[in-house]
N, C-alpha and C positions, 0 to 999 in steps of 0.2 A: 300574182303568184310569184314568190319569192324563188328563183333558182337558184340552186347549190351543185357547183361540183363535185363529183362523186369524191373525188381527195379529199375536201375542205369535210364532209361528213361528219366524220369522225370526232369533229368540234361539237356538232348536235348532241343533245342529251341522247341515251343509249333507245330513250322509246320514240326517237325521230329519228334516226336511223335507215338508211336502204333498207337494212335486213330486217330490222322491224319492221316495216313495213310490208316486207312480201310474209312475215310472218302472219300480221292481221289477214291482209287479205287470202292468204293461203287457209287460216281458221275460218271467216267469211264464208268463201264459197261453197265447202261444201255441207254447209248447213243446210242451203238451198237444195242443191242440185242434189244431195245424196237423200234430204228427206223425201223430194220429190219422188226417185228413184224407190226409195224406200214401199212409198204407198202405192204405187204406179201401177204393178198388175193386180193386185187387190180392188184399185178404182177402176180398171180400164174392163176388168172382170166383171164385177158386181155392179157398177154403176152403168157402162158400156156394152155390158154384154161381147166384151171381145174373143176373137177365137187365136188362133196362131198366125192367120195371114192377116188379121186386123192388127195386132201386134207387131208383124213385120214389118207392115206399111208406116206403122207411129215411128219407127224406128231409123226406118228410110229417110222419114221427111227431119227425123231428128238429124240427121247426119249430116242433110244436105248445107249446112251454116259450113260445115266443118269442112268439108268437101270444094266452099269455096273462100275459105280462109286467106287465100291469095288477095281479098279485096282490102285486108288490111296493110301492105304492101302502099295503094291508093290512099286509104285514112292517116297513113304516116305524113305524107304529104302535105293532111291540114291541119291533126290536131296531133299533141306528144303522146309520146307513147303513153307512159304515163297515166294520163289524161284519160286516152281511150279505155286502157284495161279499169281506171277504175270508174265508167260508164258504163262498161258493158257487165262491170260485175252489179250493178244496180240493177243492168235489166231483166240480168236474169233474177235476181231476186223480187221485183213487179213481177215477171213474169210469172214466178212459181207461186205466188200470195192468188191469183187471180186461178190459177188451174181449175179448181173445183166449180167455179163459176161457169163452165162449160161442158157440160157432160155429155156432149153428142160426140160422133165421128168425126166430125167438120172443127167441133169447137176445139179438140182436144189437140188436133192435129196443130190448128192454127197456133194456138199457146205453144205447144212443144216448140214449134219451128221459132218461135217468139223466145222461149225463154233459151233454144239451143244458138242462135245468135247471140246470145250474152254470154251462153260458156265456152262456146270455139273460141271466141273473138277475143274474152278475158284470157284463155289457157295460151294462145298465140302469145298475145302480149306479155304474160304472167313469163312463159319459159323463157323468153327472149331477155326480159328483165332480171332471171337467176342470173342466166349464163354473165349478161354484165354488170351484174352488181357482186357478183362471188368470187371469188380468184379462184383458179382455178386447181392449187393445192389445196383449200381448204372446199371445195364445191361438194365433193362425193359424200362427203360428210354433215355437211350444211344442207344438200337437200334430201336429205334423211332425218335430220329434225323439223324440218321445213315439213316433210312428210307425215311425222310423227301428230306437229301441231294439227296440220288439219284432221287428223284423224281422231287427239283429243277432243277437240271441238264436237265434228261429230258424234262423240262418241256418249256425251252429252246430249244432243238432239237424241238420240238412240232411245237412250235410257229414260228420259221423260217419255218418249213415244210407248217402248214397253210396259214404263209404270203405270201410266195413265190411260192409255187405250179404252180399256176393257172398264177399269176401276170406274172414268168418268164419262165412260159413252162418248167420248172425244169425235169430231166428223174430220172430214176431208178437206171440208172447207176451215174450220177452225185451224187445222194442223199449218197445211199450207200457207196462211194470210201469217201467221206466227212466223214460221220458217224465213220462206222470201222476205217480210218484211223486216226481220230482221239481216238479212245480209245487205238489202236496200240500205238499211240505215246504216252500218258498219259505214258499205260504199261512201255514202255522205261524210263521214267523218274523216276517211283517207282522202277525200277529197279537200278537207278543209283542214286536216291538224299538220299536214306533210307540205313541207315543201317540193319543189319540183328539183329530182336530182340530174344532172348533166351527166353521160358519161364522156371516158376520155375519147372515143372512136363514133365521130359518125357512122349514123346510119348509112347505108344504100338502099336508097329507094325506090329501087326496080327491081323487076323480077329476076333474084339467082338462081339460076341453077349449072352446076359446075361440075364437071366431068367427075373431077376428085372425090366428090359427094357421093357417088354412086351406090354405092355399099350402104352409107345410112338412107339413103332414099329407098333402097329394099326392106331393109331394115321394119323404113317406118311402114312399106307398103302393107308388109307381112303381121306386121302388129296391128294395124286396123282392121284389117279380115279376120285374125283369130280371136282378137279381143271381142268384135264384135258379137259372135257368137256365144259368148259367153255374158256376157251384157242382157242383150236380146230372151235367150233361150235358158239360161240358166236359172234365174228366178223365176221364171215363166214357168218352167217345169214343177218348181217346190210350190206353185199357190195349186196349176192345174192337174199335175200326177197326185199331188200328194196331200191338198185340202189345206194349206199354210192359212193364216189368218195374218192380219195385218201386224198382229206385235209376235206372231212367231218369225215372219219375214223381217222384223228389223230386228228381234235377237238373235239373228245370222248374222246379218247388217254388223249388228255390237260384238258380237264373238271374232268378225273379221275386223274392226276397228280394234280391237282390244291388241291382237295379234299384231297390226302393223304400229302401233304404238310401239311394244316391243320390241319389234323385229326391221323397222324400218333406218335405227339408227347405225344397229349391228349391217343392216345390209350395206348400207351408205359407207363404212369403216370395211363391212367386203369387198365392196371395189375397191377400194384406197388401194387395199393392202394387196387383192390378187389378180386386179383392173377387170376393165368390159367384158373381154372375155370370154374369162372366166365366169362370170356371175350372168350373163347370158344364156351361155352354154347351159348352166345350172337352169334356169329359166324354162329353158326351153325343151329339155329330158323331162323337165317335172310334168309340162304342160303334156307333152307328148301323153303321157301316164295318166294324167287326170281325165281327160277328154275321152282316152281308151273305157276308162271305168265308167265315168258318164254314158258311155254308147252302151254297157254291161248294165247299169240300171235297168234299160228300155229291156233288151234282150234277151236276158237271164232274170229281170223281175226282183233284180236286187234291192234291198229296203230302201227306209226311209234316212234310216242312222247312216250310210254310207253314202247317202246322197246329199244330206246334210253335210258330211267329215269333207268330203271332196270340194263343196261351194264355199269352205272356205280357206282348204287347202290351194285351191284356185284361186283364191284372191289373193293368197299369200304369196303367190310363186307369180303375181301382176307387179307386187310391189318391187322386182329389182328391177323393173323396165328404168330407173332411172342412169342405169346405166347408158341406156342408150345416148340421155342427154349428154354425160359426161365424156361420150366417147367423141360425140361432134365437137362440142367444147372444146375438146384437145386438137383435132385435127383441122378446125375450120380458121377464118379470118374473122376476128371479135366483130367488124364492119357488117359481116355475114348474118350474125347473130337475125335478128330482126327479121329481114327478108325471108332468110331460109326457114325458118320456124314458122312462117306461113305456109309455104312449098312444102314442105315434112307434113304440114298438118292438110293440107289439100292432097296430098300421095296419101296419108294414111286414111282419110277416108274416102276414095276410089272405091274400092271394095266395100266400105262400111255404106255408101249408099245403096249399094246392088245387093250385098248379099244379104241382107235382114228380110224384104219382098223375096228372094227368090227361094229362099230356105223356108219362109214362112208356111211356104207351099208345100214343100217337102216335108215341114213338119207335120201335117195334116195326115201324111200317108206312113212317114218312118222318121220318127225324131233320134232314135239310135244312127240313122246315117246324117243326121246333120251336126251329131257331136265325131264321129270317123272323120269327115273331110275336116273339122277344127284340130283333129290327132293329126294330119296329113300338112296343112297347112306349120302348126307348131312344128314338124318334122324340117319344112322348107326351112323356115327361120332358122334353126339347130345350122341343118350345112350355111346359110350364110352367115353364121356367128363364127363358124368354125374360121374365117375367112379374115377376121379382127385381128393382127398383131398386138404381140403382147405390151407393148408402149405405141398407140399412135400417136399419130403427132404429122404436121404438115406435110406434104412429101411421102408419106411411111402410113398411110389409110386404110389398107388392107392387105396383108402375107403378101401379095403380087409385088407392090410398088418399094418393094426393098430392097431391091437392085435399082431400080428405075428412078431418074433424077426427080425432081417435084415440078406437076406440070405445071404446065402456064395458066391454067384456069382448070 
């Protein structure tokens, strides 16, 4: 494998590139994982017979890759970074080709836990690779096209999925083995057309974690609890309240793809211009508000049209979480990169293991109070956004440390 300096780069033709590269594999993956997601409670329904706490539990063991994301930390060790995310994005795409191949309880769980070790361990790797291959005046912007592509991509899987469904009696298994297999092969090709880029900052290859960090390790905890909820229970609702079928669930899918195509580049130029934040803050009013209306479907028997505007008004107000990354970007050691993108990703799903099994339960009895505690939860997030300084930066990590010299660790 030929390595290249991230400086010398630039010499490379424009589609051998860093940035091309997290371009493909950013189109890549969510071919897989979003068609997956796509079919997911239609199969685990109709083929599984699943209820809400059989759902919670696929969702548990889905999390648990992510939850110990810390092990990639150990695999830096033996193989390049590099190396690894585009391994792991291969598995998850084997993984998701085989899904349908297992329609029991037992089988379905084993594959998720399978193909969710190829998306924790790819996304660790993939963020850690924006943060040093992007500069950091041009990032906020960069990974809103970056955003944009994968969601053209998918947006594609989408639109074959709707067109053909129904028209060609499409199965589970066909969709799947298509999907995964192709993100497999993408895999294979960034493995072989890319050189291996160097960047200028070692790694540290032990576990960070640093007082100064504090603020985004809430951050991310609070985002894995509320996201998850939505994840879990929000499509869950549009097949089981309301009879979805398999291409009205992925022309949600495509109207929320469509929208961050849109809106993901304009969000990326919003931070630029009014930073973390602010675009947080926005984030996190909106979520407050959708989750309230969500718990107002169940209770007041609100339609199907408002439940539908909400699922992907919801998705919309997911996509400026990029600020998060840009706000550590700013405030952290480029060395950190790597490490801590593990730790962020092992704190964010803490809650994403627990809370999908314990709501699952709760769903059975009142799914109106498991979208209140995701209003309550968004609420937490709001007061620690509020807590961001309008420029971080080393030293300056949150309102508090602006008097306060920059600590030692």
């Amino acid at each position: 494998m030929r390595i290249v300096p991230l400086h010398e780069a630039r010499h490379l033709p424009l589609w051998r590139r860093p940035v091309s590269l997290l371009f493909v594999m950013s189109m890549a993956m969510p071919v897989a994982f979003a068609t997956w997601s796509s079919l997911l409670n239609n199969f685990v329904i109709e083929v599984a017979g699943f209820d809400g706490a059989d759902i919670g539990w696929l969702h548990t063991v889905r999390e648990i890759p992510g939850f110990l994301a810390v092990a990639v930390i150990a695999l830096l060790v033996l193989i390049r970074e590099q190396v690894l995310g585009v391994v792991m994005l291969a598995m998850l795409g084997l993984a998701t080709a085989v899904t349908a191949q297992f329609p029991s309880m037992g089988g379905i769980l084993t594959i998720t836990l399978l193909s969710s070790i190829g998306f924790h361990y790819y996304e660790t790797v993939n963020q850690s690779l924006q943060l040093q291959w992007i500069d950091k005046a041009h990032a906020p912007q960069m990974l809103g096209w970056i955003a944009a592509a994968g969601s053209g991509a998918t947006l594609v899987a989408y639109l074959l999925i709707v067109l053909t469904w129904e028209r060609f009696g499409l199965s589970y298994s066909f969709v799947y083995w298509v999907s995964g297999g192709f993100t497999a092969a993408v895999a294979l090709v960034c493995y072989l057309a890319y050189p291996q880029f160097e960047a200028p900052n070692p790694h540290v290859t032990t576990l960070v974690l640093r007082r100064r960090y504090w603020l985004y390790y809430a951050l991310q905890l609070m985002s894995g609890a509320r996201r998850q909820i939505f994840v879990v229970f929000a499509g869950f609702m549009m097949v089981e309240r309301f009879g979805f079928e398999v291409h009205e669930v992925t022309a949600l899918f495509l109207i929320n793809l469509v929208a961050n195509i849109v809106l993901a580049p304009l969000f990326g130029r919003l931070v630029g211009l009014r930073g973390e934040r602010f675009a947080l803050i926005l984030e996190y009013v909106g979520l407050i508000l959708v989750f309230l209306a969500y718990g107002g479907v169940y209770l007041f028997g609100w339609g199907v049209v408002l439940a539908a505007g909400l699922y992907v008004v919801d998705h919309i107000f997911f996509a400026l979480a990029l600020a998060l990354k840009t706000y550590f970007q700013k405030i952290a050691d480029p060395g950190d990169f790597a490490p801590t993108a593990a730790v962020a990703f092992t704190i964010n799903h803490i809650a994403a293991v627990v809370l999908p099994a314990l709501l699952g339960y709760l769903w059975l009895t009142s799914p109106a109070a498991v979208f209140l505690i995701a209003a309550g939860l968004a609420g937490i997030s709001l007061a620690l956004a509020l807590m961001i300084p309008r420029h971080p930066a080393p030293g300056h990590e949150t309102i508090f440390s602006a008097a306060l010299p920059a600590p030692a660790e």
